[in-house]
N, C-alpha and C positions, 0 to 999 in steps of 0.2 A: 743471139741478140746483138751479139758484138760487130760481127759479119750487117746484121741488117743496118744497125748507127751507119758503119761506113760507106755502104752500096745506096743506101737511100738515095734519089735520086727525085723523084717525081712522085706526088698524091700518093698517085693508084698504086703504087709499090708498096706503098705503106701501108694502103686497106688490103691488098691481096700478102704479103706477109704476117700482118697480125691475124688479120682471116685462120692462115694457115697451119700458124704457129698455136693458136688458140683454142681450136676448134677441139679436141679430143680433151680439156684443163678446162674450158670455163663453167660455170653452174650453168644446171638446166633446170627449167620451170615448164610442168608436161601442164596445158590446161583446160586440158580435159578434166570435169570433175564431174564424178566423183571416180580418184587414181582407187585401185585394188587397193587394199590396204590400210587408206585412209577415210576416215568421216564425209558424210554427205556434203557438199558445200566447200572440200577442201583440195587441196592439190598437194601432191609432194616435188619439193624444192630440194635440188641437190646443191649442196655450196659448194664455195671455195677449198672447202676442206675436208670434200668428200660427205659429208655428212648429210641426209635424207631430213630435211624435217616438213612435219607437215602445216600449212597454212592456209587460211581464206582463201576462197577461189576469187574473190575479189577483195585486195587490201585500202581500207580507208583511213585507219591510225598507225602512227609509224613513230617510232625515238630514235634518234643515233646513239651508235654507243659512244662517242666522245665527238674532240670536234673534227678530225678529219673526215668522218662520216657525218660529220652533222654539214660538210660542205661540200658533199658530192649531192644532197638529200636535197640542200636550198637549192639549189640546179635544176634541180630535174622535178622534184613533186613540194614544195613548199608547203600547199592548200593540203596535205596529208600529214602534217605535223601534229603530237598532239602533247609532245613535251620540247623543250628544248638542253643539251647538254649545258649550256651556260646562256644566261639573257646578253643583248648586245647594247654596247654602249650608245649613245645618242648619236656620237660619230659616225658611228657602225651602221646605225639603223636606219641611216640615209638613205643608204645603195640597197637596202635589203627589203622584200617584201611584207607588206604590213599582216600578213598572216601570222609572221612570228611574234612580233609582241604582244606580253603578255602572259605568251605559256608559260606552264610550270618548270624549275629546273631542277634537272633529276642528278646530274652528274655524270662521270663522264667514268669506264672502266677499267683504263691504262692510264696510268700516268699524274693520277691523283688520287690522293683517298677522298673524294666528295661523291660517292659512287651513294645515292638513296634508292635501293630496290624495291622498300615499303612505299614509297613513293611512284614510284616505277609501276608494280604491284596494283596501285589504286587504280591509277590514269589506267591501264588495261590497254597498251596500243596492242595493234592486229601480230605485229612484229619488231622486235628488237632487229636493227641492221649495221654491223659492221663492216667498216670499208677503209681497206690501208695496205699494207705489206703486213705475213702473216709471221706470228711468233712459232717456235717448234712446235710451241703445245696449243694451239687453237682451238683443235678439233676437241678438246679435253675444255679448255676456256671456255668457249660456245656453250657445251651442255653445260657446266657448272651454273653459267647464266642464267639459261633455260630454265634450271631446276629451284636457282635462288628467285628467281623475278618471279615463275611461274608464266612466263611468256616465252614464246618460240625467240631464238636467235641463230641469224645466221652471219657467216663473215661473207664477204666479196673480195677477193685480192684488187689490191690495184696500185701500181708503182705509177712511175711518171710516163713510160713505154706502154702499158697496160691499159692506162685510165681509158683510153676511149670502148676500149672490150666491157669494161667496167661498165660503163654509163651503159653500152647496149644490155647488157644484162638485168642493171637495173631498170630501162628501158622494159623487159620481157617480164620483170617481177611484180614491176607495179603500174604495167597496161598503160607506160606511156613510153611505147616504143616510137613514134617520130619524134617527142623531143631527147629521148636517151640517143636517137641516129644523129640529131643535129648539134648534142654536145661533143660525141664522139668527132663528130666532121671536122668540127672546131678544133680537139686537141690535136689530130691528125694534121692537120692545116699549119697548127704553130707548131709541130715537130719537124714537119718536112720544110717549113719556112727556115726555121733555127739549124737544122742541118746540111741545108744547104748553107749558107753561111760560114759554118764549121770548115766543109770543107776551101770552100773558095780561099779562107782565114789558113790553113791549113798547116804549116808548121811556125805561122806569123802571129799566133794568138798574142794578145795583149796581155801584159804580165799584170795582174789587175788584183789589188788587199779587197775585203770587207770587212770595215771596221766599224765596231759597233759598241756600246754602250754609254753611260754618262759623257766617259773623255775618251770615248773612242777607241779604246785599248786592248778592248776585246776583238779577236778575229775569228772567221770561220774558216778553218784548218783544211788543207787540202784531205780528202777522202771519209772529211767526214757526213754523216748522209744528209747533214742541211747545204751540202756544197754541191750535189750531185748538179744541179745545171754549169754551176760557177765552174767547176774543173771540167766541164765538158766545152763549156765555148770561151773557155780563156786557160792563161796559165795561172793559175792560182799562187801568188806567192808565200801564204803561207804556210810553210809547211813545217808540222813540230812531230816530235815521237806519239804522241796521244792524244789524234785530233778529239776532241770532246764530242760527245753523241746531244750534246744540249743547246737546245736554239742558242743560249747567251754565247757560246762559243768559248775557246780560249783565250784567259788572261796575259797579256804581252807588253811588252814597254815600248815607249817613243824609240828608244835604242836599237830594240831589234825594226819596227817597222823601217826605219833609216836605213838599215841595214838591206832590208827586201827592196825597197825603194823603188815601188810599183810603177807603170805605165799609168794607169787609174786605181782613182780609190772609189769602192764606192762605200758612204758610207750610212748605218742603220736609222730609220727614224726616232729623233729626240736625242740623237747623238750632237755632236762638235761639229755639223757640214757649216752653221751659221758661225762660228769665229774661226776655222780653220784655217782659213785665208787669212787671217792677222796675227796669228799666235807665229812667235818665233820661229820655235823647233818645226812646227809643221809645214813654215814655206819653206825647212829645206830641202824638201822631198819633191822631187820632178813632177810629180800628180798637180800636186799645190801651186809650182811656180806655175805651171802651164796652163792651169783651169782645168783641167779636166779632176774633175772631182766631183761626188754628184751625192745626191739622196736620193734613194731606193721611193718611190712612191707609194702612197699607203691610203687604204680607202677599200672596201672596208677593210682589207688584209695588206699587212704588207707583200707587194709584187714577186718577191725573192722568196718569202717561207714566212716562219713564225702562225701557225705550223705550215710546213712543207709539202704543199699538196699543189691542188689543181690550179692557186694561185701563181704557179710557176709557168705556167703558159705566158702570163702577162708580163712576167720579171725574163725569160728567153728573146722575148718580141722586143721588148724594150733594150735588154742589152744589144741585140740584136742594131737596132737602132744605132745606138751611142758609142757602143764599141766599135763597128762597122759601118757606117754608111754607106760605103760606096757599095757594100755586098747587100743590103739590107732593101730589095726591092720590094717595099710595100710602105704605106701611110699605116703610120702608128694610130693615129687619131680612129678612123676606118676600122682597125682590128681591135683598137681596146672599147670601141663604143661597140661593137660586133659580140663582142665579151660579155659587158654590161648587160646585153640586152638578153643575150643569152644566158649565162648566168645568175644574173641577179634580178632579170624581171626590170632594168633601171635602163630611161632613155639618160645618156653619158654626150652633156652638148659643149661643144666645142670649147665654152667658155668653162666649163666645168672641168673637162680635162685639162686644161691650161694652167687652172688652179692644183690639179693633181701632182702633175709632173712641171711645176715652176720650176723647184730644185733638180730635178734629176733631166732634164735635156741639155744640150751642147748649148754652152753660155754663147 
């Protein structure tokens, strides 16, 4: 994978290596039904983690098992929802298609105890669908699921290199194979856009903090896995012994950021971007004096992660933008309304995005 980041070159390299690379590892869904072995009406679906189970030859209810699956799910089949992991704020529910509100919330199976399977249980979707990077024990997780819900679950791998394999799969699972091709085009499109950029930028990366919380004090640690775009298209200047594996990041002081004293800061929404330009300590930092300091834009997700998923196309393209211009051939406006319309079912007009990205463009 390491070989394909730097060779990348053009589109078609990137559909015929993931092709490649993919082809003997992703789930298959035979469907023909009725498969040997299984019930009239059903197919067998092989997941991400080898594991056979059987489901609907045509699926109509679906739940995610938390919320990285619950945002590859609004992408591609929304109108097949029949719970949701968590309800969205009114904020949220701008950008988001009105199928979703309303349903029930079941909870989510990593990463919180709000997990309701008697709940789960009732609503009866066709299948539980997991989609993320996979834990050692998956294939053990999956069935335990299976067995506590009393509904089929399957995982789907999908990292940020991955995701478009992802969506064609999910594409083949739930018989909506041209829009799963046109999300995949999409991620492909902002991968080969962003890596070309990489390399042009090439040992010139911008030494660039992401600082986030209240006052700004938290940072997101070089290597850790909400940093994976940040350390790919910049130098990441923070680096500590223990990056934290948690969106809030690690705790650090004005002292040491002075100390890093970044090219760019960018930093989290509801953090310090609106008094940072006037607080003492922070004009002494070359980011600050310079202007170049910015806010991550957020609608319905933050661009950068929280969580760190397929939102990151949007947060590439953008840094892409801001950190690079002169490499950065393409209209921002063009590929995040392209996003919109793709992703979230939302027309994204000019005026709208202006409001998005007030804070985060070249003052």
């Amino acid at each position: 994978m390491l070989l394909w980041r730097k060779n990348l070159r053009l589109l078609c390299c990137v559909v015929f290596l993931f092709g490649s690379f993919q082809l003997g590892a992703m789930p298959r869904r035979d469907k023909a039904a009725p498969v040997p072995g299984s019930s009239a009406g059903t197919v067998l679906f092989t997941d991400s983690a080898g594991r056979q189970v059987e489901l609907p030859a045509k699926i109509t209810r679906i739940a995610p098992s938390g919320s990285l699956a619950q945002m590859f799910l609004v992408a591609i089949a929304p109108d097949l929802f029949c719970a949701v992991t968590s309800a969205y704020s009114a904020e949220e529910a701008e950008f988001l298609p009105t199928a979703l509100a309303g349903l029930p919330e079941v909870g989510q199976f990593y990463g919180a105890a709000n997990l309701n399977p008697e709940e789960i249980a009732r609503i009866g979707p066709d299948v539980v669908i997991d989609i993320g990077e996979p834990k050692n024990t998956i294939a053990a997780d999956m069935d335990n699921i299976s067995a506590s819900i009393g509904v089929p679950a399957v995982h789907i791998t999908a990292a940020l290199w991955s995701s478009p394999e992802a969506f064609r799969t999910l594409g083949k699972l739930l018989d909506r194979e041209a829009k799963g091709e046109a999300l995949a085009k999409f991620c492909e499109k902002a991968l080969a856009l962003s890596d070309a950029i990489v390399t042009r930028a090439g040992n010139n990366k911008k030494a660039v903090l992401y600082c986030l919380g209240k006052q700004g004090l938290n940072v997101l640690a070089k290597g850790s896995f909400h940093t994976e775009i940040l350390d790919w298209m910049t130098d990441n200047r923070a680096v500590v012994n223990n990056p934290s594996s948690r969106g809030s990041g690690n705790e650090t002081d004005l002292e040491q950021i002075l100390l890093w004293d970044p090219d760019v800061i960018l930093f989290g929404p509801g953090s310090v971007y609106a008094t940072a330009g006037a607080d003492p300590v922070w004009k002494q930092l070359k980011a600050i004096k310079s202007g170049a300091y910015y806010e991550i834009p957020e609608g319905p997700y933050n661009w950068m992660g929280s969580p760190p998923s397929i939102n990151r196309y949007l947060g590439m393209l953008w840094m892409g933008k801001i950190l690079y211009p002169e490499y950065a051939d393409y209209d921002l406006y063009t590929e995040t309304a392209e996003y919109y319309r793709l992703f979230y079912g939302y027309e994204l007009s000019r005026d709208r995005f202006s409001k998005l990205t007030a804070r985060g463009m070249n003052k």
